[in-house]
C-alpha positions, -999 to +999 in steps of 0.1 A: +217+032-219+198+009-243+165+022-244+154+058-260+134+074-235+106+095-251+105+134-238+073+128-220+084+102-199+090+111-161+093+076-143+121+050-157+134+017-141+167+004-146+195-023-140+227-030-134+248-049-162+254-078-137+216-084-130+218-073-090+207-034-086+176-023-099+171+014-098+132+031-104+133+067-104+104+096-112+106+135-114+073+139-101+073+178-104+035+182-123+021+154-097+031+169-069+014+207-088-015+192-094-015+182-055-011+214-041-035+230-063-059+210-056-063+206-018-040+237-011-014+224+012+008+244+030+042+244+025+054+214+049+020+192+043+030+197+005+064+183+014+051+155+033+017+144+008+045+152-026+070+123-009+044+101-004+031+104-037+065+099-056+070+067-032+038+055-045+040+063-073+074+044-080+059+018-058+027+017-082+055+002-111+067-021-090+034-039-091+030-067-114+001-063-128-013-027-145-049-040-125-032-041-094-027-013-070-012+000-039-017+028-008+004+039+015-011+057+047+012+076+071-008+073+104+014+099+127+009+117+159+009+147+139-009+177+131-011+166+095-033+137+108-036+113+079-015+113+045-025+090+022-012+078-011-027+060-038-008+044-072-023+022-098-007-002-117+007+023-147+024+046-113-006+075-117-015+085-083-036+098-060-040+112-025-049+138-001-033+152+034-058+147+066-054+187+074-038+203+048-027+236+060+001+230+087+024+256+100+058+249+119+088+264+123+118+249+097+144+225+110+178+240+124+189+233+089+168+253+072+147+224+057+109+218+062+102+201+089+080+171+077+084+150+098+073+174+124+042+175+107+040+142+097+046+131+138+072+104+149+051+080+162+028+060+147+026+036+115+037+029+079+005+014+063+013-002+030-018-020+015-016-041-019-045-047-038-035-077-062-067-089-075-070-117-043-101-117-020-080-101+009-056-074-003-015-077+010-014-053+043+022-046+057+027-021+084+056-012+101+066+020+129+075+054+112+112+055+117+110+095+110+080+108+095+099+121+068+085+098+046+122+081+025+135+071+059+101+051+066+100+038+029+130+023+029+126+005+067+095-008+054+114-025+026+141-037+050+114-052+077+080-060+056+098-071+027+135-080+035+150-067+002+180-040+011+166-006+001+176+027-006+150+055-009+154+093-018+127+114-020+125+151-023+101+183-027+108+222-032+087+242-022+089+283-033+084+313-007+047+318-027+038+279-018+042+267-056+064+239-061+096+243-078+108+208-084+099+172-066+108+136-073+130+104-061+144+071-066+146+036-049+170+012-054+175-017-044+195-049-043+186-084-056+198-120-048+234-126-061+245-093-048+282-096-039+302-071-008+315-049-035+285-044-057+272-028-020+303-011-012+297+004-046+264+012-044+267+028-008+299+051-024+273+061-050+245+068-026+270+087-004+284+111-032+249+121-049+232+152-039+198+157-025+170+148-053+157+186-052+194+197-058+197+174-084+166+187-100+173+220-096+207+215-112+186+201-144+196+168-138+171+144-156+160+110-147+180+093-164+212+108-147+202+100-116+204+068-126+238+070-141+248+087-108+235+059-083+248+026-106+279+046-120+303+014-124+278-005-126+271-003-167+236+003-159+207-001-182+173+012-187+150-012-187+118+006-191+100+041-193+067+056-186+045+087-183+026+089-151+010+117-131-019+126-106-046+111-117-082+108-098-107+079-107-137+090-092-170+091-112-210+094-106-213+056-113-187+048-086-202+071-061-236+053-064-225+020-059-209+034-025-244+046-014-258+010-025-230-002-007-246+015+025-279-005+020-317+004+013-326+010+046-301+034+050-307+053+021-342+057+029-333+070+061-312+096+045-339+102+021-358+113+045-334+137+057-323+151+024-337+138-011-301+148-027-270+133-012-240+155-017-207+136-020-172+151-023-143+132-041-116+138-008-085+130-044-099+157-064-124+177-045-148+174-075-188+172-062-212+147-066-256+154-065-271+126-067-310+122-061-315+094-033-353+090-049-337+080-085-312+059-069-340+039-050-361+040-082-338+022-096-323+001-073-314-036-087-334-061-078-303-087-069-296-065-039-270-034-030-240-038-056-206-043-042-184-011-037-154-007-054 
């Protein structure tokens, strides 16, 4: 390991000695906290909106650019409706679960069912926003529902890079979460039938990412544990976690977004718009009477 990880690090990225793995792994344990407490999933939706989060939030690194960003909607049949994920370039994230209290029975082997909840039908949405007029949409068929098991087909199809993705959440009898994170890896150019035969020994022999956590296993070991033979490296660290953008002055360029006629019209209805964050849950007044006041004379500004 070549790079000191500072202690308040939760997300690193790594690589294999010969240049063809590349390993990005996150304990995302306060993320998927501050999830729960603040649209107060139930057990299985906090299962299926924690995964998602961890996936975009690794995803979120990935990204080239710190300005870029991406979401990840699981469409499924359901009763979860919607889960949505959203990372920034830095791997802080975002999201919220369409109905957030869900009970179902657990699978015969004693696991939550997510993918119950999350339905097996429907669609993978995995939307890129790199800075272009039209954002990077890929979308692909939920191969579970369980959320790793669609990750890492989307790689396979949308992208064509060889992908494995782990992803776990633990979720107490009392709904609190006791541990939650995951890993991707995946395989570059150059990558030889051994350096996969390797790899997919690896894979086979780790435990589940909530064992692992459990166990105290960091990060870092993970990724000692999936490239072992490998001589693996760390490449990079970083400190990410839930992290909502919304603000008053975002909120009023939506409405401006809606037009002058409309806001008139809802004027006329209410003077004060209330608008609820659906990340955070944090409210928004804002008087439709100021906002026409001072509405620019160029026009409606361009949402965000």
């Amino acid at each position: 390991m070549s790079l000191s990880i500072p202690q308040d690090h939760n997300m690193l990225r790594g690589i294999s000695a010969n240049g063809v793995v590349v390993f990005y792994g996150v304990d995302s344990t306060a993320i998927v906290r501050e999830a729960e407490r603040l649209h107060k999933t139930s057990a299985v939706t906090t299962a299926a909106l924690g995964r998602l989060l961890t996936a975009a939030s690794i995803m979120g690194i990935m990204l080239k650019s710190t300005q870029d960003s991406v979401t990840l909607q699981l469409r499924g049949n359901g009763p979860a409706g919607m889960v949505l994920a959203v990372s920034d370039g830095t791997g802080n994230v975002r999201g919220y679960v369409q109905h957030p209290v869900v009970e179902l029975p657990p699978r015969a082997d004693g696991h939550l069912d997510v993918g119950g909840a999350v339905g097996h039908e429907g669609t993978l949405d995995v939307i890129r926003d790199l800075g272009f007029k039209q954002p990077y949409v890929g979308q692909v068929p939920l191969a579970s529902g369980e959320v790793a098991e669609d990750i890492t087909q989307y790689f396979a199809v949308s992208e064509q890079v060889p992908t494995v993705c782990a992803l776990g959440v633990l979720v107490e009898p009392d709904l609190s979460v006791r541990c939650a994170g995951g890993f991707i890896v995946q395989l570059l150019p150059g990558a030889a039938g051994t350096d996969i035969d390797l790899l997919e020994k690896n894979i086979a022999a780790m435990p589940s990412v909530t064992a692992m956590l459990s166990a105290g296993t960091t990060v870092t070991e993970m990724l000692e544990k999936a490239l072992a033979g490998f001589s693996p490296e760390v490449l990079d660290s970083y400190r990410v976690g839930y992290r909502c953008d919304c603000s008053r002055q975002r909120v009023e360029r939506m409405l401006r977004s809606l037009g002058r006629a409309k806001i008139e019209e809802m004027r006329a209805e209410d003077p004060t718009a209330e608008v609820n964050c659906q990340f955070c849950g944090k409210q928004y007044h804002v008087d439709l009477g100021e906002l026409l006041a001072n509405w620019p004379a160029e026009g409606p500004a361009r949402a965000e």
